[in-house]
C-alpha positions in Angstrom: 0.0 0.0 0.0 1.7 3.5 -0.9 1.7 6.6 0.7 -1.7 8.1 -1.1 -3.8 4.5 -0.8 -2.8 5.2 3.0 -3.9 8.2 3.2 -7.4 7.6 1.5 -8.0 4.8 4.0 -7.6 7.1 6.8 -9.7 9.6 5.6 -12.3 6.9 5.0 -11.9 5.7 8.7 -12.0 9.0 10.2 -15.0 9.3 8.2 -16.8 7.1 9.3 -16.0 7.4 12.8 -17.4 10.8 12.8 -20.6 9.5 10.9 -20.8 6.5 13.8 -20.8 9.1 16.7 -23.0 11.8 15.0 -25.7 9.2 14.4 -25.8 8.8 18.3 -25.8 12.0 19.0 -29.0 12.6 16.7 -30.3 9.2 18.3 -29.9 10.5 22.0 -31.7 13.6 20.7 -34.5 11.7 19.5 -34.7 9.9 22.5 -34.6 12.9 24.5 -37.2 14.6 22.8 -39.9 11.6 23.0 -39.0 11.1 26.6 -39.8 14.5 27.1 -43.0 14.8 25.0 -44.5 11.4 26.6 -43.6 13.3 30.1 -45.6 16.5 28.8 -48.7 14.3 27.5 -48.7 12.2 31.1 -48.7 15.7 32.6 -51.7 17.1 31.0 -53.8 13.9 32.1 -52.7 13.9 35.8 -54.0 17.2 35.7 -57.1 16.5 33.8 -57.8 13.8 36.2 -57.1 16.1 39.2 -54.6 13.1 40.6 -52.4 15.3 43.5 -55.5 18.0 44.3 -56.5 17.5 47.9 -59.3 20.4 47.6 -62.9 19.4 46.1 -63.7 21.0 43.1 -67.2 21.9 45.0 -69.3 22.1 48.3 -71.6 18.9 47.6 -70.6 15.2 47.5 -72.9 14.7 44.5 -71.4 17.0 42.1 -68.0 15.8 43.2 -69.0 12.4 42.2 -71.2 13.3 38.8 -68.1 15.3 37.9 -66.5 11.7 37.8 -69.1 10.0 36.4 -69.1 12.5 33.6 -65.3 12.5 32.5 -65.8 8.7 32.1 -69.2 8.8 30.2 -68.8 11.7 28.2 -66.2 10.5 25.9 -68.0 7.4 25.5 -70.9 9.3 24.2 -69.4 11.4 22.4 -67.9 8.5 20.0 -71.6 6.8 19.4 -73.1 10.2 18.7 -70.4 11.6 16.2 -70.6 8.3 14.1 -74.6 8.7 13.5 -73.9 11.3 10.5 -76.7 10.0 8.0 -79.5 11.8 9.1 -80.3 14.4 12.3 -82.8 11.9 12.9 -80.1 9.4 14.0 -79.1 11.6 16.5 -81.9 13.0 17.9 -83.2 9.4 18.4 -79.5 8.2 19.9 -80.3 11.5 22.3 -83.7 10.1 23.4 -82.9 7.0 24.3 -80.0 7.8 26.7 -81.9 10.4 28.2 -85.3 8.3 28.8 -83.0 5.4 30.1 -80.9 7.4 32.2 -84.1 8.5 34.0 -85.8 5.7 34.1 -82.7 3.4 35.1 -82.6 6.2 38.1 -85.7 5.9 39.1 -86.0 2.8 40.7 -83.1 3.4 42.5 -84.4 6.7 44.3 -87.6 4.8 44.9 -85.5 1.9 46.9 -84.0 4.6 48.5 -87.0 5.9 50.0 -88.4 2.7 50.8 -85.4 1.4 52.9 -85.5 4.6 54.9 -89.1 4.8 56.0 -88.4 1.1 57.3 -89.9 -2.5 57.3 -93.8 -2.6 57.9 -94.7 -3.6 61.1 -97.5 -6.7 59.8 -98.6 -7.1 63.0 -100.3 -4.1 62.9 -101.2 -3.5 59.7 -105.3 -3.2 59.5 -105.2 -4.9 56.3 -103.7 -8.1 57.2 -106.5 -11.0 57.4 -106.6 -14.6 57.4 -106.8 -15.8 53.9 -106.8 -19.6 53.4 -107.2 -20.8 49.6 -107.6 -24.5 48.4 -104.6 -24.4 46.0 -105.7 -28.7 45.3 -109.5 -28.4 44.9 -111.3 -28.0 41.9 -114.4 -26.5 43.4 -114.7 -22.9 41.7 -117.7 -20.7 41.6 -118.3 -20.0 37.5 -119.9 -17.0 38.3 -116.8 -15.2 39.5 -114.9 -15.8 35.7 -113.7 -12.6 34.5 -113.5 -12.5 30.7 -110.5 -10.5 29.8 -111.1 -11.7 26.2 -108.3 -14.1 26.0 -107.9 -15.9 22.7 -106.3 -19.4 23.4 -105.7 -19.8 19.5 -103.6 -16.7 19.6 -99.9 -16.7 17.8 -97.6 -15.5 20.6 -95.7 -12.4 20.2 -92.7 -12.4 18.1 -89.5 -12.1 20.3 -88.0 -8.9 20.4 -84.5 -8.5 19.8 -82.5 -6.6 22.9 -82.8 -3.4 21.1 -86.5 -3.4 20.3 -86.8 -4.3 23.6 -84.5 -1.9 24.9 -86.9 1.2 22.8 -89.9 -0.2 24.1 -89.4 -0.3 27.5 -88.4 3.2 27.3 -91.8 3.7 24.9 -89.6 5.1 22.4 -91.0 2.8 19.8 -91.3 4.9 16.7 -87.9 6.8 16.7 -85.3 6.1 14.0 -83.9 2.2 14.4 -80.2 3.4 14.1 -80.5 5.9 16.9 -81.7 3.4 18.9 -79.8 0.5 18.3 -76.3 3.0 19.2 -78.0 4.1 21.7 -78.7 0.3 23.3 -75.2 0.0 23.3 -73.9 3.3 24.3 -76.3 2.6 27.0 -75.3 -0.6 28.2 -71.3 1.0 28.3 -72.1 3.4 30.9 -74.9 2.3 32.9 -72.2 0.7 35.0 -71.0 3.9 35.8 -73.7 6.1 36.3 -75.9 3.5 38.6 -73.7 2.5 41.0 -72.2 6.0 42.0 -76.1 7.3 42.4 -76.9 4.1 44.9 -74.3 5.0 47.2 -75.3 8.5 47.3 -77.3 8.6 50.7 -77.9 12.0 51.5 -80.9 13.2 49.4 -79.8 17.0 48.2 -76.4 14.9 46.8 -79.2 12.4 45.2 -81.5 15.4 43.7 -78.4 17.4 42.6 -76.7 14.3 41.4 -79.6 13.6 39.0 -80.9 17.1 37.7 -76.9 17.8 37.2 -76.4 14.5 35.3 -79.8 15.1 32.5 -78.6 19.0 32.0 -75.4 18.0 31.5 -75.6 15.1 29.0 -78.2 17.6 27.1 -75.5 20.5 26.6 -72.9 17.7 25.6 -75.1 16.5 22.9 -75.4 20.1 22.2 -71.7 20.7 21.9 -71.8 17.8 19.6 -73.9 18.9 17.5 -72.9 22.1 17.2 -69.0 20.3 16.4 -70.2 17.9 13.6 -72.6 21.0 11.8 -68.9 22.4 11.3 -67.3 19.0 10.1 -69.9 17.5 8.1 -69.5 18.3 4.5 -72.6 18.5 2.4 -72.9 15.0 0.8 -72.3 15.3 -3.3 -72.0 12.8 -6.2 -70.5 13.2 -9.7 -74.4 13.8 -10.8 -74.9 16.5 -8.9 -71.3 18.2 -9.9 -71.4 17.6 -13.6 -74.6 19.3 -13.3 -73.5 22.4 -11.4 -71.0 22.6 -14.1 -73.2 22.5 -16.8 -75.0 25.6 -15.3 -72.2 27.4 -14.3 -71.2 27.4 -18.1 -74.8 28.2 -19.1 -74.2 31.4 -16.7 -70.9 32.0 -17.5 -70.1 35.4 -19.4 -68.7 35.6 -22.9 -65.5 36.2 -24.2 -64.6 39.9 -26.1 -64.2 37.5 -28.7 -67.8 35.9 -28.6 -69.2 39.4 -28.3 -67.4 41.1 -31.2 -68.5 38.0 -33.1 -72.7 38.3 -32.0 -72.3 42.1 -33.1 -71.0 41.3 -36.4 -73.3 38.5 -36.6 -76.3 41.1 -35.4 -75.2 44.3 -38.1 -76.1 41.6 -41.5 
């Protein structure tokens, strides 16, 4: 190997040697800069999640808790509601539903509530308890006591109802759009879990009533805000029909050229 081969190969060596340790460098940059955007992003959801505040955000236990509730739920929402984009009627039935169900799921709950602290009824001194002893063997019946409810034995039973029918019905929301309904089922049946427990453990009756009316105003103004958000995203719906035709009466419209109008004059002074 002579002098200038030599020297070549060193150059090549040092060359690469410098290319080796700036490709670290840029690689411990990289590094450094995801490390430090994953610590930003896990940041903002501490704080979005309020982990390391001591204070309540309010006075009342119930709005504490439905402030909870809600930062679970909403999202959920938000995702069935936003992919009903067909029709308004999609939504408005999707609203509907959740509302009637949250109500009526709440409902029964309050009522247990009010039942369990009014207490037990004391039987053995209720006036309306008597001795009633029936012959549950015997085959003695008095005829004239039949009440005809017009029962037809022949009678098809009902066709089954799938979980969503069922799930519209019980709500008597029977004649609003399918689609709605059917998102709305499901939606539904992802945050029930969250909503009912909270509310049963709620014992003292203003965090029950605030709890409640907070929870129906709230989900109402989110569907609002939804709304509102997809009127600004959704693009009127086109097809090639409807542009070719646009185009054809754009050109219909469209003025003429100097040249067309120098050319109708001529045409007009024969």
């Amino acid at each position: 190997m002579n002098q200038k081969e030599e020297k070549a190969l060193r150059e090549s060596i040092r060359y690469l040697i410098q290319h080796v340790k700036q490709k670290r460098v840029d690689e411990e940059k990289e590094l450094r800069r995801l490390i430090g955007e994953m610590a930003v992003h896990e940041y903002s959801l501490l704080e979005k999640k309020g982990i390391g505040s001591v204070n309540p955000p309010t006075d009342n236990t119930g709005i504490n808790k439905l402030n909870d509730v809600l930062g679970t739920i909403v999202p959920r929402l938000e995702q069935f509601y936003k992919s009903l984009t067909s029709s308004i009627e999609q939504r408005k039935s999707f609203r509907a539903h959740i509302l009637k169900a949250i109500v009526n799921e709440l409902t029964p709950v309050e009522m247990n509530m009010d039942a369990a602290e009014s207490g037990p009824v004391d039987t053995d001194t209720d006036p309306i308890k008597e001795d009633i002893n029936i012959d549950i063997d015997g085959d003695e019946t008095d005829p004239d006591k039949f009440i005809d409810i017009g029962r037809d034995p022949d009678e098809e039973e009902e066709e089954e109802l799938t979980p969503e029918e069922e799930f519209g019905k019980d709500l008597g929301l029977e004649g609003e759009d399918e689609t709605g309904r059917n998102f709305a089922h499901d939606a539904w049946e992802a945050v029930k879990g969250v909503i009912v427990p909270v509310y049963a453990k709620l014992g003292d009756p203003e965090d029950q009533e605030l709890f409640h009316d907070y929870l129906i105003a709230n989900i109402k103004l989110y569907f609002n805000q939804f709304e509102d958000e997809l009127a600004d995203a959704i693009e009127e719906p086109t097809n090639q029909a409807y542009d070719d035709a646009a185009q054809e009466q754009e050109e219909e419209v469209a003025p003429e050229s100097p040249e067309e109008l120098a050319l109708q004059e001529y045409v007009n002074s024969l």
